[in-house]
C-alpha positions, 0 to 999 in steps of 0.5 A: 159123301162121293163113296155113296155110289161105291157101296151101292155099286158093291152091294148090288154086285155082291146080291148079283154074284149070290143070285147067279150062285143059287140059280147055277147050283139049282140048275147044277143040283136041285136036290144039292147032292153035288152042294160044296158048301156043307153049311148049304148041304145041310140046311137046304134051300131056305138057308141058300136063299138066307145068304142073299143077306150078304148083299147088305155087308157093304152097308156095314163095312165095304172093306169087308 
């Protein structure tokens, strides 16, 4: 398939902009005091680094 390059591109993207997330917030609030996020807030660090899994969403379905 010619689309193969476009998941890999998404997916690569997706953990990139997640990765640059967690580490502003850490540099932002490491104790998450200032966390948006209620779900991150609530569950802390190990659910943060959790939602790296969401760089495998374009594997699913890249329209999502």
């Amino acid at each position: 398939m010619p689309e193969d390059w476009l998941v890999h591109l998404l997916a690569v993207a997706v953990l990139l902009s997640r990765l640059a997330d967690i580490g502003s917030t850490y540099l932002v609030s490491p104790n998450l005091h200032l966390e948006a996020n209620d779900l991150v807030r609530r569950f802390g660090w190990p659910f943060a680094f959790l939602t790296l899994g969401l760089c495998f969403l374009p594997y699913v379905d890249p329209g999502l």
